[in-house]
N, C-alpha and C positions, 0 to 999 in steps of 0.2 A: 567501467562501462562507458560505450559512447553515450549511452542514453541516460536522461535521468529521468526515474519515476515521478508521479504526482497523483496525487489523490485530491478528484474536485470534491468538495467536502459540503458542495450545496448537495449532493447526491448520495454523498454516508450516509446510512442507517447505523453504525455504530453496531454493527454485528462482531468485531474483534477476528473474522478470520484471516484477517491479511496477520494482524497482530500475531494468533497462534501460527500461523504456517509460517510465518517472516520475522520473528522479534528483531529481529538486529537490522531491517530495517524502518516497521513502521510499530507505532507506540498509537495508543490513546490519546487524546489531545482533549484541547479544550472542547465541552459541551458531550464528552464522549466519543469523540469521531475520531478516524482514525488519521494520521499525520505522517508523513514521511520523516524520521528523524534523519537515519545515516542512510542515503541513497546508494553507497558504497557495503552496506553490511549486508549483500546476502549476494549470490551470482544473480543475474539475467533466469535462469531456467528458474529459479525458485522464487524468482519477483512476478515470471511468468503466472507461476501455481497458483500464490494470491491473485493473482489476477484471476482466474478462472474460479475459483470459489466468491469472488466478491456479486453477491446478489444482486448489487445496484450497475457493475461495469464502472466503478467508480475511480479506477484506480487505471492509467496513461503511461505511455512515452511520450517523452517530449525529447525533441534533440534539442 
């Protein structure tokens, strides 16, 4: 990916759908929220998806 994800995690609510829709790239992390583990585990269209399911918009590109 040229892009890497990021998730601002002052803005998590720990709702886990990035987690279900994306496991191989974002995990639960500490206090429940959600964390970008392997920014490389999943394509662009399916980092997209969580993106679009995340309630809070929590979750970015960054180049």
């Amino acid at each position: 990916m040229s892009r890497t994800v990021v998730v601002d995690v002052d803005e998590c609510v720990g709702c886990e759908a990035c987690v279900e829709v994306c496991p191989g790239v974002f995990v639960m992390g500490a206090c429940d929220l959600a964390q970008v583990q392997n920014p490389e585990g999943a394509g662009e269209s399916d980092v997209e998806a969580a993106m679009e399911l995340c309630p809070t918009n929590c979750i970015h590109w960054e180049d």
